[in-house]
Each structure stands twice: as structure tokens, then as C-alpha cells.
N, C-alpha and C positions, 0 to 999 in steps of 0.2 A: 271661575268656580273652582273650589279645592276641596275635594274630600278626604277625611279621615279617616284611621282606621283607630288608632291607640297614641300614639305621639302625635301631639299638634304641635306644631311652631307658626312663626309668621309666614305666609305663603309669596317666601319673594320671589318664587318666579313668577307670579302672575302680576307681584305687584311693579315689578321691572317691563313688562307686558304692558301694564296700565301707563306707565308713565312713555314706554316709546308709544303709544297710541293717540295719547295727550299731544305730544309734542314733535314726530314722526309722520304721522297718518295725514295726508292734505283731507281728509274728508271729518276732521275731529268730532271723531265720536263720542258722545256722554258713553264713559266707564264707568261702570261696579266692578266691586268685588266683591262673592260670598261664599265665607268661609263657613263649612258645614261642620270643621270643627268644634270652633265658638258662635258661629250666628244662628245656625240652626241644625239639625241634627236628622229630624223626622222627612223622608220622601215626601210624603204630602206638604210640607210644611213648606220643602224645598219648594215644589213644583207651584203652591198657591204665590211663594214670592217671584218668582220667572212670570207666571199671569200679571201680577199686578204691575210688574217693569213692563212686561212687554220687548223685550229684546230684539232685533231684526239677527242678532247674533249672539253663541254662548258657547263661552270655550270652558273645557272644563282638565282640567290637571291630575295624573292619577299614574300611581306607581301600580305595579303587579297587581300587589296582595289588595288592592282598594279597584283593582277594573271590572268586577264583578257590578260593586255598586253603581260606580261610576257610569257603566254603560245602563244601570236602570232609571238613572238620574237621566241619562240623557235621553229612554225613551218617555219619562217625564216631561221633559222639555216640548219633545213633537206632540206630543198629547196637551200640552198648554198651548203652543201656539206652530200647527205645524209645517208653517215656511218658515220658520226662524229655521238656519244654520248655525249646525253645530259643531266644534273643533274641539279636535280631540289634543292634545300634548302631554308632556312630560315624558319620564322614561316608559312607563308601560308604551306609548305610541312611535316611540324608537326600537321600541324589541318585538312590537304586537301589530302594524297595521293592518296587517290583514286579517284579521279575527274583528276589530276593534270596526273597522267600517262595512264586514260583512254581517256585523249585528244590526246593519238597516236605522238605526237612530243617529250615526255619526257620519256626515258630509265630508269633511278632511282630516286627515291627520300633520299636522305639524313636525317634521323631523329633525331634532334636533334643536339649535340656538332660535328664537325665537325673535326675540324684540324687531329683524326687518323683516319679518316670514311676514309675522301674524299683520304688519302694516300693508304690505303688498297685497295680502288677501285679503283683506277688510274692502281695501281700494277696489278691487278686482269683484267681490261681489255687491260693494254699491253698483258698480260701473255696469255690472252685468257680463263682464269680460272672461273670456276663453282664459282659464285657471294653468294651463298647462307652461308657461311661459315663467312662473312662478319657483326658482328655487326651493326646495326643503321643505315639501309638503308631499302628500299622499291621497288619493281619490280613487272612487271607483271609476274606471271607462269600459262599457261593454262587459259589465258585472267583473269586473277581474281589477287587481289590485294594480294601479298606475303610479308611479312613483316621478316627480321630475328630477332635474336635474339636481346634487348635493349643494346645501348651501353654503355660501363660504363664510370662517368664522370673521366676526367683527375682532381687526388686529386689534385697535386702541378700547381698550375695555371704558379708558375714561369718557369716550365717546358717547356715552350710553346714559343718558338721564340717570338720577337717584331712584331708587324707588318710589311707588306712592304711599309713603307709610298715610297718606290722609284718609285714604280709604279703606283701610282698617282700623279694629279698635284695636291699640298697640300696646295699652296694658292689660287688655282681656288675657293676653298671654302668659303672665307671670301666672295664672289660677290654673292653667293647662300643664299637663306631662310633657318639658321639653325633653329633647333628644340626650341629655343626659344624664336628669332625672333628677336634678338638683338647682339654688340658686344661690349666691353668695347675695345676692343685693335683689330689693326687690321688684324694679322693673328690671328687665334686661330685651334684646333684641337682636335677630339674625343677623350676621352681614357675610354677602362673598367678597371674599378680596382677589380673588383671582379662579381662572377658568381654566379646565383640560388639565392631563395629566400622562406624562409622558412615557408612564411604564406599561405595561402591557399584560397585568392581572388577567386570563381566563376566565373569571365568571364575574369582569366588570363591566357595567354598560360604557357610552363612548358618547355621551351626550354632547361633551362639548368637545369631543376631541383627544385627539393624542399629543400637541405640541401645548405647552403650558404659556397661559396668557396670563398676563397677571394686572392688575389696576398701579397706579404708582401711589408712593406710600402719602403725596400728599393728598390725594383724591381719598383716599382709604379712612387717613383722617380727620379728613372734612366731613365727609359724612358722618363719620363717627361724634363729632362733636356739635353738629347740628340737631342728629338723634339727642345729643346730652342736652342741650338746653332748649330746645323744643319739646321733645317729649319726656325731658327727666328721665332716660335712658343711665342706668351706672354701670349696667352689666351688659358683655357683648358677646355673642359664643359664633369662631367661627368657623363657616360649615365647608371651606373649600375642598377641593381632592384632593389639594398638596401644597398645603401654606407657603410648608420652607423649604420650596424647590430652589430658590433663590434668598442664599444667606445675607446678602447686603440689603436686599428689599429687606427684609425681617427688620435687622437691627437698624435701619432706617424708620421703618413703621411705628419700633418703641423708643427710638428718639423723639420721636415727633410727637407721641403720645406721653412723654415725659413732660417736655416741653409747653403742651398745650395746659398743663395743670389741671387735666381732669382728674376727681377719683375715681375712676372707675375699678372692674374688675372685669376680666379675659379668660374665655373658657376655650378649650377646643372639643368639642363632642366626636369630632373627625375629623382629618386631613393634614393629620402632621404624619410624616414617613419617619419610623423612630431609627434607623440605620443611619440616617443623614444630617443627623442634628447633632451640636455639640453642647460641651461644658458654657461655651462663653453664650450661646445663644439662649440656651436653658434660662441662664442666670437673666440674660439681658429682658426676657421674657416674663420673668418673674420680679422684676424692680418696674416693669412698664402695667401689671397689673394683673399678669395669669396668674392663675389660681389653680386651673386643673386642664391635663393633656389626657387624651386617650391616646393610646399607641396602638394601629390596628396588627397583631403579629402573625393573626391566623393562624400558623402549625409551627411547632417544634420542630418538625420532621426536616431535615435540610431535603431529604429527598422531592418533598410532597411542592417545599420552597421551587423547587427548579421546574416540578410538573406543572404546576400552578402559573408559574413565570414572574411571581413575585419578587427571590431571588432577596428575601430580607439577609441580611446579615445578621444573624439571631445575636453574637455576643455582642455585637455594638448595641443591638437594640435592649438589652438586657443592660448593659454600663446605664443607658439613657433612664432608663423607668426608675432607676437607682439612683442616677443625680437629679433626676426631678425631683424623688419624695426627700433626699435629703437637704435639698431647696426649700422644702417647706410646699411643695405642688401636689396638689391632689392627682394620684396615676389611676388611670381605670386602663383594661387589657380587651381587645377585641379578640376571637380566638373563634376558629370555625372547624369543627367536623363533620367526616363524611363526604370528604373529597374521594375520587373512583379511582377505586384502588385501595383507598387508606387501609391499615390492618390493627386490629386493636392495639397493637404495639406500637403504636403512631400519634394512635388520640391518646394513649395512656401520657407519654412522652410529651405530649403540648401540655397537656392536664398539669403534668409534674413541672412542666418549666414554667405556667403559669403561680402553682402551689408557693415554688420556690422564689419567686419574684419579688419584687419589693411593691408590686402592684397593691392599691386600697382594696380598688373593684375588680373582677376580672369578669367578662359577660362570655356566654359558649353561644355559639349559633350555628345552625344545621345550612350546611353548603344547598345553593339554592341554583340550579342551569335554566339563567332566564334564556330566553327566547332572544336567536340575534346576538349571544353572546358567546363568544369562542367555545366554551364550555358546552352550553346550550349545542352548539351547533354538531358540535364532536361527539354529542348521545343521538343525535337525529337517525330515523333509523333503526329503533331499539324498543319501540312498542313503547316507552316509557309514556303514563297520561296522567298528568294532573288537572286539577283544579285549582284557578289561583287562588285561592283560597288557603292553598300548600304552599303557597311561596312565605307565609307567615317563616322566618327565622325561628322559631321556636315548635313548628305546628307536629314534629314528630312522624312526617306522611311522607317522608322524602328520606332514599336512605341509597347516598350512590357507590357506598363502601364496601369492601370483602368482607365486613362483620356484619354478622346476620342480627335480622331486625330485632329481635327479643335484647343480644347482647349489647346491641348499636345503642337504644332511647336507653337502658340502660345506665351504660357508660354515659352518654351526656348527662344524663340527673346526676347520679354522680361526681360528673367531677365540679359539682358547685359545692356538696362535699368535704370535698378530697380537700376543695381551694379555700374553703372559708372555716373548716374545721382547725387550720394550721394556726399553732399556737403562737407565732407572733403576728397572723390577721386578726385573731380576736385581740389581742394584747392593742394593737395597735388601731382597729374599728373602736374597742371601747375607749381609749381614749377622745377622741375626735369626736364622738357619734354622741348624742348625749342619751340618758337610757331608755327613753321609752322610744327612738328612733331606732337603737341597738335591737332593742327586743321585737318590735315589730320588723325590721329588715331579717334578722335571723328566722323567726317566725314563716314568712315565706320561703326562706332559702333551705330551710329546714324539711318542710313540708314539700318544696318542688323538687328538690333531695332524694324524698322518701326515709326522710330519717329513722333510725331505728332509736330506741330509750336511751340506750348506748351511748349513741351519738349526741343526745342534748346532756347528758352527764361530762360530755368529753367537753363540751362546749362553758356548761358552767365549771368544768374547773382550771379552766383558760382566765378565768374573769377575776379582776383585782377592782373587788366593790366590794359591800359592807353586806352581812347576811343576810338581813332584808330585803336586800336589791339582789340579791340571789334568788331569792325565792318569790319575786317578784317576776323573774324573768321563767324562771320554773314554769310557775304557774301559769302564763304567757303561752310559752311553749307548747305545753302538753294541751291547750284548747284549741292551738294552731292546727296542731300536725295528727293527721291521721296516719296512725302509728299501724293500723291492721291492714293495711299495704306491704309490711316488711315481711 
């Protein structure tokens, strides 16, 4: 089971789950999958389809901001049938086990890589067998959180069944908000091509590791091209931690995708590292069929770069966002404030290297200290209490900076702003955007801004369109934005 909060996509890690179980597990158990994103929506709705399967087991998938639900889904579950066992995974149950199994609905948690965990334990409770023998999982023993031994990662990634994409509906996807908020082609579909990631960001989780695993580039496009002519698959977006940690796999991967004569199109919503990429791979990447990079940069601050331990190389990453859009690639910019410490002259400073960028998009997000994350771990101690429900990226309730809260949420509205007021982003959004896409994308950005009058004048006289379509957009505008904010 996968729940939602805002972004749906395909939920491959359960659907990688489903398939080691299929073909892994000696006890082959009939698998579902239900996706609460697109299958259903409603807790009862949930709970009355868990009654009608009847389950002996039900694992359910859930990041931070979605474990609130998730664990009411799961006391769902023992209220539908209460010996079914329940498993908890995904990241929230690498950073949260013990909250997550002291809520009395959740039996194990799963830690970490999954596909031989969740086999083992399936085996072990047909069997009835003493659990603790079990790598990478998490129990209660004698009320208190029990953890066994770490699991070790699966080297050969190719080892690993395909997904079950059969057990979802795999074009319900294209009608859902993917991860980055757009489509070149009308179906499209997740794929990881490789695992872990070798650097050592402070407020990342560590699901799969710190040494980078990677699939080989012809397993990568096998799958790929079985999605194409099985499911009519044209568009691929993918979600790894770090594509091109390794530049020969890369330019392997879009030889081989040249070669195969699909037309596809390649998106990266995350997991390309923009310090490490070049001119020749850009390019090689954009003849094999990408179309748009996210580059995650987080802070301008070279200082906040080395607290943090990301340690981007800002000017390489800056050449990179620059020979992408002159590629003809769609750039979007990740950028996070409210790192501890940060001082308004720090977020201003990201603001302004994002303003000036060659970037399309640029997205801000408020610094989040998950639990179990270096980050996290380095405020323990500090009275600090939220609700996941604050781990929302945008929720405004979390503020770990030397700028106080008034000037903090502030500055963030702002600098959407600062970044999309800049007269060669409207110059260069109205080209590409067609206008009533323009007008409704400004329309919120305008509005979650707090724009002032000012500011939609500054905006329409950026704009190289016909008077009509001026005051088209005017008009737009001014029924968007609640202007008695300012």
C-alpha cells in the first residue's frame, strides 16, 4: 500500500517488493498493490477494500509528511481484520521506528532495501518463526524498540526482478501531479537505474546507502524498452540519488537508447549532481532524448555548502544550468532555506544566484531535520517539537535559521518574486509557456509571493505579446492575487 500526500507517481518500491515476492519468496504469495493516490483516496474506502481481500499481511510505504495518515490506515487495517500483520517501510521507517511501532497498529518495520527483508519475513511469519534472526527489520520485544542486525545491500542491482508494473494502472499516472510537474509525452513512467549515493549531505536519509550501486546500462534499457512496447511508455523520468556518478555508464545508457530507436523522451525530476556533469554528457543526454534536468543547488552560501557537507562547487554548477538551457533542456533549480545558522544574508545570496541563473524553474524549500538524519540528530536535545505534518517542504512551521520567523516565511515568499519577476524569466517563460499556462503559473506565483499592484505591472511590462493578451493576463491576475496582504 502507498499513500499520498500531493505528488503521486508510480510507487516502485512496492512495485519492486511485489515482484521479489512473486518470484523470491518459497511461500508465493498472491500480491496487490493499492495505490491511495489513484485507486482510492477515502480511509473507509481504504479499509472496506483490505476487508474484501482479506490480507494475512499489509505493508504499507510512507515518507514523513504522509505517516500521520499512514499509521491511521494501518490502525484501519487491524480494525478490518485484526491478525493480519502489518509492515511498515519506506523512509519515514528508517528515520521513525520507534514512534511508528509504538503506535500499536504496526507489527515490523522494514529498514532500509527491501526486496530480501520483506521475503524473509513473509517466510518467517507463514512459518511462525522467531523474527529476530531476520536482517533489516525492526519489532517491538518487551515493549521497547528491537532492531536486528543491518541488512546488507544487494551488490548486483541487475539481480533484482523488473517491477510489477501489472499490478498497477500505469497510465492512471499521466492524469496525477508527477514529481515535476510536467509532461513532454503523454504516457510516461518512473524508472531507478541505480542505488545509494556517496556523499554525505546532513539532512539526507541513507536508505540505500552510502556506496553508489548502479544497474548496467543494458538491463536499464531493457526495461525501458519493454515499458515502450508493452505499455506505450514514450516518456521516462528518472528518480535516482545520483545518475551520473559514473560518466561511462551515462553515455553508455544513451548509446544504447539511440540505438534501440525508441522515441522517447528523458526527464530528471532529481538525482543528477550539477558540479559533476559536463558539456559532452549534457549534450550526449540531450540527442538520447532528455528534455529537462533539475539541478539540486540548495544554498549559494559556499559557507552553509561545507556545514551542510554537500560541498557543491557553485561555479561549475552554474556553467552546467547554462549549457543545459543552451541545449535546448528544460533547467529547474532546487534551493533550500533555513539551514541553522543561515543569516538573511545567506538566503538573500541563494535567492540572487538562483534570480541570476539561466534556470526556467527555480522551486525554494524550507530545510526539514528528519529524524535519524545527521541533521536531525545534531538538534536532539533542543526542546524542538513538531508534527509531521511540518515536514511539508513548503509548511512555513519549521524555521532553523538566525532570521526570525516574521522575516524568515517572509524572505521565502519572496524570493519566488525576486526569481520570476527577472526580466529575462518572463522574456524567456513566455516564449516556451503558451499563455493561458503563463498566466495561470504566474497567477500562483504571484499570489504565494504576496505580490503587490507593482509587481503585476513590473510583470506585464516584461511581456512581448499583443495588447489583448496583456490585458488578458491583467485581468487574470488581479482575481488571482490577494493584493490586501501587502
Amino acid at each position: 500500500m502507498k499513500d499520498n500526500y500531493a505528488t503521486v507517481i508510480p510507487p516502485i518500491g512496492l512495485m519492486y517488493l511485489a515482484s521479489a515476492l512473486r518470484i523470491w519468496c518459497s511461500v508465493r504469495p498472491l500480491v496487490k498493490i493499492l495505490d491511495t493516490g489513484v485507486d482510492v483516496r477515502k480511509k473507509e474506502d481504504i479499509t472496506e477494500k483490505i476487508h474484501k481481500f482479506s490480507p494475512d499481511v499489509v505493508g504499507i510505504s510512507s515518507m514523513t509528511i504522509e505517516a500521520n495518515r499512514a499509521l491511521s490506515i494501518a490502525q484501519g487495517v487491524k480494525k478490518a481484520k485484526n491478525n493480519c500483520k502489518v509492515i511498515f517501510g519506506g523512509p519515514h521507517a528508517v528515520t521513525s521506528p520507534s514512534s511508528i511501532l509504538e503506535s500499536g497498529s504496526v507489527d515490523f518495520v522494514v529498514l532500509g532495501e527491501g526486496e530480501k527483508t520483506i521475503c524473509e519475513l513473509i517466510e518467517c511469519i507463514v512459518k511462525g518463526d522467531d523474527p529476530t534472526h531476520i536482517s533489516g527489520i525492526g519489532f517491538l520485544k518487551k515493549g521497547k524498540l528491537y532492531t536486528t542486525s543491518p541488512r546488507q545491500p544487494i551488490e548486483n542491482l541487475d539481480d533484482i526482478p523488473f517491477p510489477a508494473w501489472d499490478l498497477v494502472k500505469v497510465k492512471r499516472y499521466t492524469q496525477a501531479w508527477n514529481m515535476q510537474g510536467y509532461l513532454a509525452r503523454k504516457y510516461y513512467h518512473t524508472i531507478v537505474t541505480s542505488r545509494g549515493c556517496p556523499f554525505k549531505c546532513i539532512y539526507c536519509h541513507n536508505l540505500f546507502g552510502k556506496k553508489f550501486r548502479a544497474r548496467s546500462p543494458e538491463n536499464v534499457v531493457k526495461e525501458m524498452k519493454y515499458l515502450y512496447d508493452t505499455y506505450c511508455i514514450r516518456e521516462f523520468h528518472i528518480i535516482d540519488d545520483i545518475f551520473n556518478f559514473n560518466k561511462d555508464r551515462v553515455l553508455r545508457i544513451c548509446d544504447l537508447i539511440e540505438k534501440s530507436n525508441m522515441d522517447i523522451r528523458i526527464a530528471f525530476p532529481n538525482g543528477v549532481r550539477g558540479d559533476i556533469i559536463d558539456e559532452e554528457t549534457i549534450k550526449k543526454l540531450k540527442s538520447a532524448g532528455c528534455y529537462s534536468i533539475t539541478y539540486a543547488v540548495e544554498t549559494a552560501s559556499k559557507r552553509l555548502q561545507q556545514s551542510i557537507r554537500k560541498n557543491l562547487n557553485l561555479s561549475k554548477v552554474e556553467s552546467s544550468i547554462t549549457i543545459s538551457a543552451k541545449n535546448g533542456i528544460f533547467t529547474q533549480g532546487f534551493f533550500m532555506v533555513g539551514f541553522p545558522g543561515e543569516t538573511h544574508a545567506e538566503i538573500k545570496k541563494t535567492i540572487e544566484f538562483s534570480r541570476k541563473s539561466d534556470l526556467h524553474f527555480a522551486h525554494f524549500f524550507q530545510v526539514r531535520p528528519f529524524p535519524n538524519t545527521e541533521l536531525g540528530k545534531s538538534l536532539e536535545g533542543k526542546n524542538l517539537r513538531f508534527n509531521w505534518e511540518d515536514f511539508g517542504y513548503s509548511s512555513e512551521r519549521i524555521n532553523l535559521s538566525s532570521v526570525s520567523e516574521k522575516d524568515y516565511n517572509r524572505a521565502y515568499r519572496k524570493a519566488y518574486l525576486e526569481v520570476y519577476l527577472a526580466k529575462k524569466r518572463i522574456e524567456t517563460l513566455s516564449k516556451i509557456l503558451t499563455p493561458s499556462i503563463l498566466r495561470e503559473f504566474y497567477g500562483h506565483v504571484l499570489d504565494f509571493g504576496e505580490a503587490s499592484e507593482e509587481d503585476v505591472k513590473v510583470f506585464l511590462s516584461h511581456l512581448a505579446c499583443s495588447e489583448d493578451e496583456i490585458k488578458k493576463h491583467e485581468k487574470h491576475l488581479n482575481s488571482k492575487i490577494n493584493f490586501g496582504r501587502c
